[in-house]
MIKELUM-810040 format. One record per residue (C-alpha): x, y, z. Coordinates in Angstrom, 2 decimals, padded with zeros to 5 digits. Layout:
BEGIN
px: X&py: Y&pz: Z
...
//
This chain:
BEGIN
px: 090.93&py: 103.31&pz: 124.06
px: 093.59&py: 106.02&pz: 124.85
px: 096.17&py: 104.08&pz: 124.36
px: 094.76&py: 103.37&pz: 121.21
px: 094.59&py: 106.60&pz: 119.98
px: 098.04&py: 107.47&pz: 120.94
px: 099.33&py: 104.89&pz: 119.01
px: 097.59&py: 105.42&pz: 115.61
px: 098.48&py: 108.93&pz: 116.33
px: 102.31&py: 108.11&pz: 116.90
px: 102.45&py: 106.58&pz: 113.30
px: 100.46&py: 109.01&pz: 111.31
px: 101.79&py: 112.60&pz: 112.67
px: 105.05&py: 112.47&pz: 111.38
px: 103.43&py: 112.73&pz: 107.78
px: 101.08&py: 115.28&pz: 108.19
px: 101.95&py: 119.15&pz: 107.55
px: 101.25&py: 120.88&pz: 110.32
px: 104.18&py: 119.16&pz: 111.81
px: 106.37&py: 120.70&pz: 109.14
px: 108.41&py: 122.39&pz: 112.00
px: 108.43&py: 119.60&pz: 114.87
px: 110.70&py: 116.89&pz: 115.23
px: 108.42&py: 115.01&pz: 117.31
px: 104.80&py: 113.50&pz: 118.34
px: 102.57&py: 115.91&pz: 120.34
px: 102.07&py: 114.89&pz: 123.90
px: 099.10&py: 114.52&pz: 125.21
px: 096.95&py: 116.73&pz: 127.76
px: 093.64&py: 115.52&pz: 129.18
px: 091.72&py: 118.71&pz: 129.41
px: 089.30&py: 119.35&pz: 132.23
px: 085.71&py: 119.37&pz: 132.35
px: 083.98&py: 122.72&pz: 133.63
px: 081.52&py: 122.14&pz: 136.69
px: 078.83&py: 124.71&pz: 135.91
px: 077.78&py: 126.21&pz: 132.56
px: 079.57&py: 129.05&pz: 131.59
px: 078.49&py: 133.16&pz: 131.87
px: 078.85&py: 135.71&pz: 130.14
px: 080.90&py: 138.29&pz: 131.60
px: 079.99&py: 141.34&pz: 130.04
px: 082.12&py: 143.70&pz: 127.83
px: 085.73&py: 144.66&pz: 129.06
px: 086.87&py: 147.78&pz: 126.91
px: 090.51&py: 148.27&pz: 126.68
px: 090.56&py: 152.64&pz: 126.60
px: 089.27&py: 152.56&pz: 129.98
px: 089.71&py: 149.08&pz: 131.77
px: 086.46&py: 148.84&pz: 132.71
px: 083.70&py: 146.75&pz: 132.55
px: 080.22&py: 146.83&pz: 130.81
px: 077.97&py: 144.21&pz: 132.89
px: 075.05&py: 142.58&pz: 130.95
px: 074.23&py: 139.37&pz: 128.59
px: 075.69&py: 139.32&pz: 124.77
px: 073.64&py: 141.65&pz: 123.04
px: 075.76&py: 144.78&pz: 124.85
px: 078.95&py: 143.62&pz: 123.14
px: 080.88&py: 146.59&pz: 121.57
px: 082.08&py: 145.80&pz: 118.08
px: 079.49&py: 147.71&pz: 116.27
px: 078.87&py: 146.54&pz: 112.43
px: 082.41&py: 144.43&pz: 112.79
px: 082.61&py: 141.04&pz: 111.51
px: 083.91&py: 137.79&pz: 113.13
px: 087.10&py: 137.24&pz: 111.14
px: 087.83&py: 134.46&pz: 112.52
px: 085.55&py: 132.28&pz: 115.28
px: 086.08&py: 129.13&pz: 117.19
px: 083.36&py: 129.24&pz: 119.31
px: 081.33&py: 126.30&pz: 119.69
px: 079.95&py: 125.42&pz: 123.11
px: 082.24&py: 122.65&pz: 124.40
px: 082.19&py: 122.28&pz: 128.28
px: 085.83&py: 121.45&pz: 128.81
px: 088.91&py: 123.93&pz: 129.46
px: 092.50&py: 123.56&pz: 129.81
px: 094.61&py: 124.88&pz: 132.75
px: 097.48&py: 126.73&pz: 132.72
px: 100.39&py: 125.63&pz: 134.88
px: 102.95&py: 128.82&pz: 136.42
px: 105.13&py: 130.08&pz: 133.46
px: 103.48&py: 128.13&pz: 130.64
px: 101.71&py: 130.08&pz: 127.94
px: 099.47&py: 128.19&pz: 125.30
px: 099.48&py: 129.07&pz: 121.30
px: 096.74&py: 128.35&pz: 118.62
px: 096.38&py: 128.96&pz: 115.36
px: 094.00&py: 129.18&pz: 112.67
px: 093.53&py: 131.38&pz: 109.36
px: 092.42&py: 134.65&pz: 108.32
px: 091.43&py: 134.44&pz: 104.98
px: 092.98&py: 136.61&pz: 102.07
px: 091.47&py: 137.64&pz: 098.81
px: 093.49&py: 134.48&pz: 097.38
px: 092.29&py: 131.87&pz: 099.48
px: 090.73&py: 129.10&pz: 097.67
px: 089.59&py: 127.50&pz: 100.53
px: 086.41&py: 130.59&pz: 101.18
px: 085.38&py: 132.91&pz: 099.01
px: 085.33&py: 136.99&pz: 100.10
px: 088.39&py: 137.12&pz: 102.30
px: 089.89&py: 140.12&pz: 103.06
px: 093.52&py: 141.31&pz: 102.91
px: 092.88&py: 143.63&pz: 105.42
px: 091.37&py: 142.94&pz: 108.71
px: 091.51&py: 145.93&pz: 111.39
px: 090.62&py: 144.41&pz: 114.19
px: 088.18&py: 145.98&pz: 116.88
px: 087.21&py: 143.52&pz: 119.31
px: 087.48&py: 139.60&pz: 120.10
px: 085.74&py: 136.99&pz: 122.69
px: 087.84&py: 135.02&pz: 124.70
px: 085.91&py: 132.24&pz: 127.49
px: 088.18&py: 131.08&pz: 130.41
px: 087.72&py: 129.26&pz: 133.70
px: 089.38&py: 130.65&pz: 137.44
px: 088.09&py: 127.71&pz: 139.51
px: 089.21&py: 129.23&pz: 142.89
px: 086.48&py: 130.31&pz: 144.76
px: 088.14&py: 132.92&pz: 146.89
px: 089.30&py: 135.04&pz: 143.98
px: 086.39&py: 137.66&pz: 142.77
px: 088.71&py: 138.22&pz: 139.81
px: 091.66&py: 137.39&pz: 137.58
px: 093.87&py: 138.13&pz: 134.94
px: 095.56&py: 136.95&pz: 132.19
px: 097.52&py: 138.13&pz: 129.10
px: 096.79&py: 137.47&pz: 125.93
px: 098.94&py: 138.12&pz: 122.48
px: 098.57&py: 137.90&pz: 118.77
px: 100.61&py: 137.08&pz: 116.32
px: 099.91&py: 137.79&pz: 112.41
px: 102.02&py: 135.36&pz: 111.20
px: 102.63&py: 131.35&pz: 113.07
px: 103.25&py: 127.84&pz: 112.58
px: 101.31&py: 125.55&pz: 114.14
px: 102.43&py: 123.39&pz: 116.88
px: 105.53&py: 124.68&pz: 116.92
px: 106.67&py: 128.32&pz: 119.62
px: 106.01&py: 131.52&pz: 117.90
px: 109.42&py: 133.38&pz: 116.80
px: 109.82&py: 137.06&pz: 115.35
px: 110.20&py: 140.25&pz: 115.99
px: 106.96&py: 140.10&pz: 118.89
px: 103.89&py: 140.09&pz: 118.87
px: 101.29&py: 142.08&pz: 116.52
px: 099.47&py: 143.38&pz: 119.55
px: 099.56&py: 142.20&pz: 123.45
px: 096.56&py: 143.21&pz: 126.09
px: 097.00&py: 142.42&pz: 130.05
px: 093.17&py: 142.36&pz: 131.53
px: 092.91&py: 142.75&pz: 134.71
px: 089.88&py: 142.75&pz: 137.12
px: 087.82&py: 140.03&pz: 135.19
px: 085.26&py: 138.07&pz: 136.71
px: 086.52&py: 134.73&pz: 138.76
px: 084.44&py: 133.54&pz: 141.90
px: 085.22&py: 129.84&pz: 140.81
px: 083.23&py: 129.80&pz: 137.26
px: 083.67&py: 129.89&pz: 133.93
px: 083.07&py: 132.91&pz: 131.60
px: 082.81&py: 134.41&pz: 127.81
px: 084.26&py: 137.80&pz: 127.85
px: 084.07&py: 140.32&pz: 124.95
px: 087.11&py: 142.57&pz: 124.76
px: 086.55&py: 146.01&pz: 123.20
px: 089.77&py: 147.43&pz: 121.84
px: 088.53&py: 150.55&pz: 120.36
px: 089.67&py: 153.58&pz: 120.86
px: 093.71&py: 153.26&pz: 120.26
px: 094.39&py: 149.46&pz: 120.78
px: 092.46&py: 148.43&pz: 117.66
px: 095.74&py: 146.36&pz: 115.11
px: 095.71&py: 144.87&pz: 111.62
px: 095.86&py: 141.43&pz: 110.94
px: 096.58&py: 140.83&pz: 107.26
px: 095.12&py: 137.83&pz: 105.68
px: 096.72&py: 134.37&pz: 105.16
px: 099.81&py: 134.67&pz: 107.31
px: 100.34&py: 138.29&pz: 107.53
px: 101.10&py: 138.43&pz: 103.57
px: 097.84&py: 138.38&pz: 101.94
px: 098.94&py: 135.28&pz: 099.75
px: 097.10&py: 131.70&pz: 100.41
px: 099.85&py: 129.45&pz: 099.45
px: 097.85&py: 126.27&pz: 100.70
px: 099.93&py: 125.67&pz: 103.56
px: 099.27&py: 125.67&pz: 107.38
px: 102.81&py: 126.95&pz: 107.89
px: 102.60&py: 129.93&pz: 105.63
px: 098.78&py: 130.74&pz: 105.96
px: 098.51&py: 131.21&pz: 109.59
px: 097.90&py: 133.88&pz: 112.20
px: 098.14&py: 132.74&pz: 116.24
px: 096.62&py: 134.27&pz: 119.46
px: 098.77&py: 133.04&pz: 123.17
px: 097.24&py: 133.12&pz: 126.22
px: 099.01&py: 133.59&pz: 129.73
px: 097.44&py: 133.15&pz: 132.87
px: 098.53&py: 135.68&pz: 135.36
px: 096.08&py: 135.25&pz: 138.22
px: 097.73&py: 132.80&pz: 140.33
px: 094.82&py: 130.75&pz: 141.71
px: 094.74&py: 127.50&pz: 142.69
px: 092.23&py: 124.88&pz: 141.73
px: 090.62&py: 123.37&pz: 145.23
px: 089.95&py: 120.14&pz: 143.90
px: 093.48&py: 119.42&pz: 142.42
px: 095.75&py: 121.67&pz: 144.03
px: 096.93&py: 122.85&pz: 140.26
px: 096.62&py: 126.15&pz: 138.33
px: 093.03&py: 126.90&pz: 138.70
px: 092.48&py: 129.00&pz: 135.16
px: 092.64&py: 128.43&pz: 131.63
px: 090.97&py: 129.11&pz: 128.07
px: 087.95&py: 127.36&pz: 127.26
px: 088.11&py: 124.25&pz: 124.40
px: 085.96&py: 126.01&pz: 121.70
px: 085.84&py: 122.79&pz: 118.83
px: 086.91&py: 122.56&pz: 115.74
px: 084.87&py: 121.57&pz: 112.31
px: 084.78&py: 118.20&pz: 112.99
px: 083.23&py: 119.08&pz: 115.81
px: 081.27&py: 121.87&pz: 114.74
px: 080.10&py: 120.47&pz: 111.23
px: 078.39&py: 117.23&pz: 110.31
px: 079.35&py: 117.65&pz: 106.91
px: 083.25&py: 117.91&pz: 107.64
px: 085.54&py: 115.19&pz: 106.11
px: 088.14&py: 113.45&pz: 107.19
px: 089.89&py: 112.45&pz: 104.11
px: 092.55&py: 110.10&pz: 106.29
px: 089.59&py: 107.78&pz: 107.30
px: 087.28&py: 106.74&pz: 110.21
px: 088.13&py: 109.81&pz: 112.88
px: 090.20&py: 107.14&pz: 114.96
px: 092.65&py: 106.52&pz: 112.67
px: 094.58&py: 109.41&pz: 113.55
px: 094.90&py: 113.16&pz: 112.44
px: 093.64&py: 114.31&pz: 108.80
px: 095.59&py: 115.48&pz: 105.67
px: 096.09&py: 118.89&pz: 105.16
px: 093.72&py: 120.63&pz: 104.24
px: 091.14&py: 118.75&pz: 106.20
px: 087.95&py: 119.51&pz: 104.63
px: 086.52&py: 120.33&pz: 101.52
px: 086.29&py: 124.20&pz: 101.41
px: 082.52&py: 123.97&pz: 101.27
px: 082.59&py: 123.48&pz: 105.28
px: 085.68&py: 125.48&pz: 106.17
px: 085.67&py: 128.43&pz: 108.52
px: 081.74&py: 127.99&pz: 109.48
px: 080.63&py: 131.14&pz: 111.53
px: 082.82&py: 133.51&pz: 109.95
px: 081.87&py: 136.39&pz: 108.13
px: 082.67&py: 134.35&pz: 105.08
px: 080.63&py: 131.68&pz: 105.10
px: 077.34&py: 130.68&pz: 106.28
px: 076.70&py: 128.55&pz: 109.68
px: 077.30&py: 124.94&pz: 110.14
px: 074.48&py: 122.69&pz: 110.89
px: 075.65&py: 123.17&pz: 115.04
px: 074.68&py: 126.94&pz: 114.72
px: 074.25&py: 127.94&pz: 118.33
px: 077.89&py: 128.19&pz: 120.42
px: 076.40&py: 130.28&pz: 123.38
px: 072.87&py: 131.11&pz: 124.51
px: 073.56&py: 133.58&pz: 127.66
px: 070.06&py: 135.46&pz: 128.44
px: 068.03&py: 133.87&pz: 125.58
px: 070.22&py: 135.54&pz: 122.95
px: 072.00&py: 132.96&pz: 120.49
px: 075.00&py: 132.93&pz: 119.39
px: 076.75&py: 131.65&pz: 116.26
px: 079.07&py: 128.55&pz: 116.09
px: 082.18&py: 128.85&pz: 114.47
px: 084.96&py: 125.90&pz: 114.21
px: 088.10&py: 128.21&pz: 113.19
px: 089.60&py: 128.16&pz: 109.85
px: 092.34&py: 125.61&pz: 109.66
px: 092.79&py: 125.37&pz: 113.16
px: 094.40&py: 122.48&pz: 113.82
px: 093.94&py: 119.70&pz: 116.59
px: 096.58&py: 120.96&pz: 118.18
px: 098.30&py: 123.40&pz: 120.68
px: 102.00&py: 124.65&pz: 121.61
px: 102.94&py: 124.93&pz: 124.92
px: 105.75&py: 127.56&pz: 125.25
px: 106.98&py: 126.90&pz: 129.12
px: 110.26&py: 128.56&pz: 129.01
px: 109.38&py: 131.03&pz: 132.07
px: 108.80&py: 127.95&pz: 133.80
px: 112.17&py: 125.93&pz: 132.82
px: 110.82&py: 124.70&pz: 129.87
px: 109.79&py: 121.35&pz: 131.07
px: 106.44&py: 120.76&pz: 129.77
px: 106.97&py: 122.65&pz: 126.34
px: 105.71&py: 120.65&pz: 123.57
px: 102.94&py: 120.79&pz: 121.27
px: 099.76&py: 118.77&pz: 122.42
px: 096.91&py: 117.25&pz: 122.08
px: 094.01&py: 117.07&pz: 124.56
px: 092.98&py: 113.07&pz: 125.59
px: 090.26&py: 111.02&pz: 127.45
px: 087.25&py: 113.20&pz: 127.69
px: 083.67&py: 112.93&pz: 125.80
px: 082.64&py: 114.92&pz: 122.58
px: 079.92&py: 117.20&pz: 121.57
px: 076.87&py: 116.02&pz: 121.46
px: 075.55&py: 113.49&pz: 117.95
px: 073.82&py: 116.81&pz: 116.58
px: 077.07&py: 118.66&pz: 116.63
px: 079.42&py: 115.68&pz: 115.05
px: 080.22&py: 114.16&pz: 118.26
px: 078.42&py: 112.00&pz: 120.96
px: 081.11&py: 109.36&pz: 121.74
px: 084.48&py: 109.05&pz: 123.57
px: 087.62&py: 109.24&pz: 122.17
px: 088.66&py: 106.45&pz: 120.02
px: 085.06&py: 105.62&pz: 119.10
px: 082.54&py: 108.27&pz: 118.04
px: 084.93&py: 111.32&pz: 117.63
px: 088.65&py: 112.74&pz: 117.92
px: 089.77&py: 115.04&pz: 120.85
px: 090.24&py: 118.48&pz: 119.40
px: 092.02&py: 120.87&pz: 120.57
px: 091.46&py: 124.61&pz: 119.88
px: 090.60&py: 127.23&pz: 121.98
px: 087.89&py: 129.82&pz: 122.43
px: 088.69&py: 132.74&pz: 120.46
px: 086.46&py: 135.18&pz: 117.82
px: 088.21&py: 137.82&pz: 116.45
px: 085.94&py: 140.81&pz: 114.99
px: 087.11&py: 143.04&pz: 112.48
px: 086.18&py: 145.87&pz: 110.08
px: 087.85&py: 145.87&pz: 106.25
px: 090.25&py: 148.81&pz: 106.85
px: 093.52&py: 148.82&pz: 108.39
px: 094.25&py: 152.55&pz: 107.15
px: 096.19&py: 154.51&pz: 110.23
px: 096.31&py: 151.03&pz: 112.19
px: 099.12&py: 149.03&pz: 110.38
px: 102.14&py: 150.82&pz: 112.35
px: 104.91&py: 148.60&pz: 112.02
px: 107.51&py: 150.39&pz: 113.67
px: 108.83&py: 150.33&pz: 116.98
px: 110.00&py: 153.87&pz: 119.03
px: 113.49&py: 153.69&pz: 120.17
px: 114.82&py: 155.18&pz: 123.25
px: 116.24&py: 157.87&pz: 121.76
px: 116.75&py: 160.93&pz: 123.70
px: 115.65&py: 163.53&pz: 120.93
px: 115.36&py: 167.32&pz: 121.59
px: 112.00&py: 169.06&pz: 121.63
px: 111.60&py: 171.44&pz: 118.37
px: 110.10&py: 174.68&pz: 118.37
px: 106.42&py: 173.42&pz: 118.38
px: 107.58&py: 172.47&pz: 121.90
px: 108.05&py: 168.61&pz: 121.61
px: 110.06&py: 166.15&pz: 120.35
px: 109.18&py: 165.00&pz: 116.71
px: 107.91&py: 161.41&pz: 115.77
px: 109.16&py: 159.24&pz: 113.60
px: 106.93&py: 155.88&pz: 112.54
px: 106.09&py: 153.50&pz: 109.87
px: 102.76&py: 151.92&pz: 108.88
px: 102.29&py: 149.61&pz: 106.35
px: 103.05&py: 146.10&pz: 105.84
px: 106.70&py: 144.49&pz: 107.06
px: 106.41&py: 141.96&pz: 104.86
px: 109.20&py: 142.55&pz: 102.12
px: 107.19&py: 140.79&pz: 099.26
px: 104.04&py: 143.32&pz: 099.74
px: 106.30&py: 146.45&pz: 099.29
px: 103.72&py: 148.17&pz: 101.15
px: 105.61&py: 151.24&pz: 103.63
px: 104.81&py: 154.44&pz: 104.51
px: 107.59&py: 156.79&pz: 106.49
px: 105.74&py: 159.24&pz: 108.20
px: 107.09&py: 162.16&pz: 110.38
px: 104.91&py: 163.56&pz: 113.16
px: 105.21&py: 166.57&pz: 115.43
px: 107.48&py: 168.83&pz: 113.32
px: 107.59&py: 172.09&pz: 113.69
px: 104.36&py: 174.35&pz: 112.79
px: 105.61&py: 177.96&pz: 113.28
px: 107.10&py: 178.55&pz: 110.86
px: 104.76&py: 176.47&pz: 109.11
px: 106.28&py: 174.45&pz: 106.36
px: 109.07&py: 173.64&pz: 107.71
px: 111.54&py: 170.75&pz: 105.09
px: 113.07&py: 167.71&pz: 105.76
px: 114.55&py: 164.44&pz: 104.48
px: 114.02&py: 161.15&pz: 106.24
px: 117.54&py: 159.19&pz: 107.25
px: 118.19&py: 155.29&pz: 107.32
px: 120.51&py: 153.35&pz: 109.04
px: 121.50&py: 149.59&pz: 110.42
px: 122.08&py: 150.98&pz: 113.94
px: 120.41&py: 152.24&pz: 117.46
px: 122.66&py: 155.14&pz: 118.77
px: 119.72&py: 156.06&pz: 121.10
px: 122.29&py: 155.16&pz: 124.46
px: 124.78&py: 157.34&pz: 122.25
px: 123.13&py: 159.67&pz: 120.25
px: 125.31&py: 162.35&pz: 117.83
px: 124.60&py: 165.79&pz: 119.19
px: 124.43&py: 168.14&pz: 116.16
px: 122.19&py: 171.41&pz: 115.19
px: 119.90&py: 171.56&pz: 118.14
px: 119.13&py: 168.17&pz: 118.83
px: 120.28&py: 164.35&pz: 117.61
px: 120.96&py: 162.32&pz: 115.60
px: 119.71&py: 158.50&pz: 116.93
px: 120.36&py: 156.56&pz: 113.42
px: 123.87&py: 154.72&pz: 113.36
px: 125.21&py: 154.88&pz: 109.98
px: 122.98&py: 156.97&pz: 108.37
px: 121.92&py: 157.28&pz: 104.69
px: 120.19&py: 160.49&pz: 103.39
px: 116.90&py: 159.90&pz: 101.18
px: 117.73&py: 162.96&pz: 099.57
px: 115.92&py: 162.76&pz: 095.50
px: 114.17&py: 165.72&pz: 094.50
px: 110.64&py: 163.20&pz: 095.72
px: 111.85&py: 162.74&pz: 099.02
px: 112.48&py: 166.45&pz: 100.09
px: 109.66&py: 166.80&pz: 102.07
px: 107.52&py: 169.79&pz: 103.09
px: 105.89&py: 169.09&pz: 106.44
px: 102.22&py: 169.97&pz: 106.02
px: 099.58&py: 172.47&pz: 108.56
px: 099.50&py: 169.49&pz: 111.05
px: 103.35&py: 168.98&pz: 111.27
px: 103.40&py: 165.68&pz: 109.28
px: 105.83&py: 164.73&pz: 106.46
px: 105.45&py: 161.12&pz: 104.79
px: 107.11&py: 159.05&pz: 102.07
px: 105.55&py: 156.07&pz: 100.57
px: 106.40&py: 153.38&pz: 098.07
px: 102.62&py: 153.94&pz: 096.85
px: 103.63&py: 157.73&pz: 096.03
px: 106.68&py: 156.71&pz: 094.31
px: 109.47&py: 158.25&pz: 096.81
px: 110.41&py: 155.10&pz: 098.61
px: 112.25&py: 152.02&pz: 097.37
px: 112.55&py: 149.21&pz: 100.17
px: 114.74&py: 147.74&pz: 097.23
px: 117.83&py: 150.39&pz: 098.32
px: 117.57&py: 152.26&pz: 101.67
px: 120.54&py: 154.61&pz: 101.75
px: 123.15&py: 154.06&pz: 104.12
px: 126.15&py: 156.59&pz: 105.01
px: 128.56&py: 153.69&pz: 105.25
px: 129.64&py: 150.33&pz: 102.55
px: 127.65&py: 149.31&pz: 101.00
px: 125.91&py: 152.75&pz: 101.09
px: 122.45&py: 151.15&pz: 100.02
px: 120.50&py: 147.79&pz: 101.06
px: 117.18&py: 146.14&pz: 100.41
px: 114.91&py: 145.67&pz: 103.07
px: 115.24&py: 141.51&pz: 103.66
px: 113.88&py: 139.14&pz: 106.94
px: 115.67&py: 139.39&pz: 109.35
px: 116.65&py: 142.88&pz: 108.93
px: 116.53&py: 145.44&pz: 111.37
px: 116.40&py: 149.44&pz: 109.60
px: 116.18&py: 152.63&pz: 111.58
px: 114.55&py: 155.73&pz: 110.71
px: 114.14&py: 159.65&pz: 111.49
px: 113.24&py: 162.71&pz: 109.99
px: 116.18&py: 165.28&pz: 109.81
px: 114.60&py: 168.62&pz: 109.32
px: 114.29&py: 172.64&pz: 109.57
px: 113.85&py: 174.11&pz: 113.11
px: 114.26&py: 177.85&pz: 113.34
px: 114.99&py: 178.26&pz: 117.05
px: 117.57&py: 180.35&pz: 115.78
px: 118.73&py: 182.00&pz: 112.97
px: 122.31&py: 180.14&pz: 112.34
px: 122.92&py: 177.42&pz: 110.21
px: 122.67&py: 174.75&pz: 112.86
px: 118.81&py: 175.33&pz: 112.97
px: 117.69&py: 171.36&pz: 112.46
px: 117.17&py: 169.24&pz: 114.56
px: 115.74&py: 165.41&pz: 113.78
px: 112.78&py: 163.27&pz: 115.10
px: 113.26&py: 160.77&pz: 117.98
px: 114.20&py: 156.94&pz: 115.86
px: 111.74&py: 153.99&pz: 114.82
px: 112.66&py: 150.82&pz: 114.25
px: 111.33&py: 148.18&pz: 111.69
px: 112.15&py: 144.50&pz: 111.36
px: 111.64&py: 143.10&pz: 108.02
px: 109.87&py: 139.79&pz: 107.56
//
């Protein structure tokens, strides 16, 4: 029956979208079935890397809602081999997407669930790293500038079982996910549309029964197997993967915020508290496996093969080949609140060596917004300027190049910005304010993305993909009374999608 599978499988990928960006068939993975029903672990919050012990109802994300949940209760996992990390995908909805209604262009998000197995009995915890990514293409190895945000948790609970684990990221690791692929436009397409999540297991168990990686994420389903009311539009489910989309928008995305439950509406029951399924919008039935740490050997994108379904209530109830298709996405609910607003920095701090002002510290340079080119949404702040005297003016600088491993001494500090342009219009003379803090903004009308100065041909460029700019603030700083007294902010960096 496998075999059979693989086969129809081998013929119909190749036409299907979300292999846009693979040259090949995925290979297939059998995934493993958990021995014991899983736990929940309790609450892990970020700030403090600590634990809150207890069933589901002490989870710490508030009024948030799931923006995105593939949760359903399947008993299987997948492990993780030494240097391999595994990427999904799925969407985010924006305000455009046809496929829900409500979406959101902005997502901040607070919190997410994660379920894993460590099947080695002698390890009380483990560890793994996981990343997201606002922008992916499915079956196919993340690429960019990094990702969106990247936690390392330590200390969670092992002891040979399976868990759910809520992650709390409040308190300075919440990060902005925009809808629809990171640019807030639904443009019907799995490439454009999607956001991905990677997990890496850093434990280092072994699995006493196999002798293999002992740990990996937990299958979580998809809406064929979440939904009875999910169509396949290419046919009986053995016939091989659906057409893009894959179901009517009526079932999409079930257990989202967006949308009401499917008719398998219970994913997790830990101490007599339900939870809500969810199959993942547009999550495909498949996975990338990025094993480059490892030598690359087994990187591919996959499927999982051989192993039972859900049960009949939940879509399922056969084995593969028969009653349902293997699916293959992972555990993940993301929650999130409608406000990115102070979360959506963009920029990355450079090296550079900058000179403390008078307030007594370096000052800041960083830039929140969007770094998508087409939503001309930036904001060039300046932090940690100078407060005595109060007031103190400024000008932010751009350039193409990182001098922070040879910075330009000049006034009393550096310069860190190779090449760089003044944004010097009557607008973009800025006053820093009571807190220190000077900002420019295409919303305010003193920033065009469209021509960033530079010092050097061709003395102006538009912020493109693939671009890297530099900023910092160049400003007042009476630590003495000659004419050298500036000094300039420590460098950010953007990339421009």
């Amino acid at each position: 029956m496998q075999s059979h599978w693989l086969t129809a499988l081998l013929v119909v990928a190749p036409a299907t979208a979300a292999f846009a960006q693979t040259s090949t068939a995925p290979l297939s993975r059998p995934a493993q079935r958990i021995p014991a029903p899983k736990r929940f672990g309790g609450t892990y919050h970020v700030a403090s890397s600590t634990f809150t012990r207890g069933h589901a109802g002490v989870r710490s994300r508030g009024a948030a809602d799931a923006i995105y949940a593939a949760n359903a209760d399947v008993p299987y996992f997948a492990a993780i081999e030494p240097g391999e990390q595994f990427q999904d995908t799925g969407i985010v909805p924006g305000s455009t997407n046809t496929l829900v209604a409500g979406g959101r262009d902005d997502n901040l998000v607070t919190g997410f669930d994660f379920a894993y197995c460590d099947l080695d009995p002698t390890l009380a915890t483990t560890s793994f790293e996981i990343d997201f990514y606002e922008s992916a293409v499915p079956c196919a190895a993340f690429v960019g500038p990094g990702p969106t945000a990247s936690f390392v948790l330590s200390q969670l609970p092992a002891v040979g079982q399976c868990w759910v684990v809520n992650v709390d990221v409040t308190g300075g690791s919440e990060f902005c996910i925009r809808g629809d692929g990171g640019d807030s436009v639904f443009q019907d397409s799995d490439d454009l549309d999607s956001f991905g999540w990677a997990i890496r297991y850093t434990g280092g168990g072994t699995n006493p029964a196999t002798g293999t990686s002992s740990a990996g994420p937990l299958v979580g389903a998809d809406p064929q197997a979440t939904d009875t009311a999910y169509l396949n539009l290419n046919g009986p489910p053995w016939a091989g993967v659906p057409v893009d989309p894959p179901a009517p928008p009526s079932v999409e995305g079930t257990g989202t915020y967006y949308n009401p439950l499917s008719n398998c509406t219970t994913a997790f029951v830990p101490g007599g508290v339900p939870r809500p399924a969810g199959s993942g919008l547009r999550n495909p039935d498949f996975y990338y496996i990025d094993a480059s740490a490892a030598g690359g050997a087994t990187t591919g994108c996959y499927y999982f093969l051989g192993y039972f379904n859900l049960s009949a209530a939940c879509g399922g109830g056969g084995p593969v080949g028969s009653a349902s298709r293997p699916f293959a996405a992972f555990y993940m609910e993301l929650s999130g609140t409608d406000s990115c607003d102070g979360f959506r920095i963009i920029s990355t701090p450079t090296s550079c060596p900058a000179t403390p002002n008078t307030s007594g510290v370096p000052g800041a340079c960083e830039v929140e917004g969007s770094a998508f080119v087409l939503n001309n949404d930036v904001l060039l702040r300046a932090r940690q300027l100078p407060t005595t005297p109060a007031g103190v003016f400024g000008i932010f600088v751009h350039g193409l190049a990182d001098l922070s491993s040879t910075p330009i001494q000049t006034g009393q500090g550096v310069l860190c910005v190779g090449g760089a342009g003044r944004l010097q219009a009557l607008n973009q003379i800025q006053q820093a304010n009571a807190l220190g803090v000077a900002e420019v903004s295409v919303a305010a009308g003193n920033l065009n993305i469209g021509a960033l100065p530079l010092s050097v041909p061709p003395f102006a460029i538009a912020a493109s993909s693939g671009v890297t700019s530099y900023f910092a603030f160049w400003h007042r700083d009476f630590g003495s009374p000659s004419a050298s007294a500036f000094n300039f902010t420590a460098s950010c960096s953007v990339v421009w999608q």
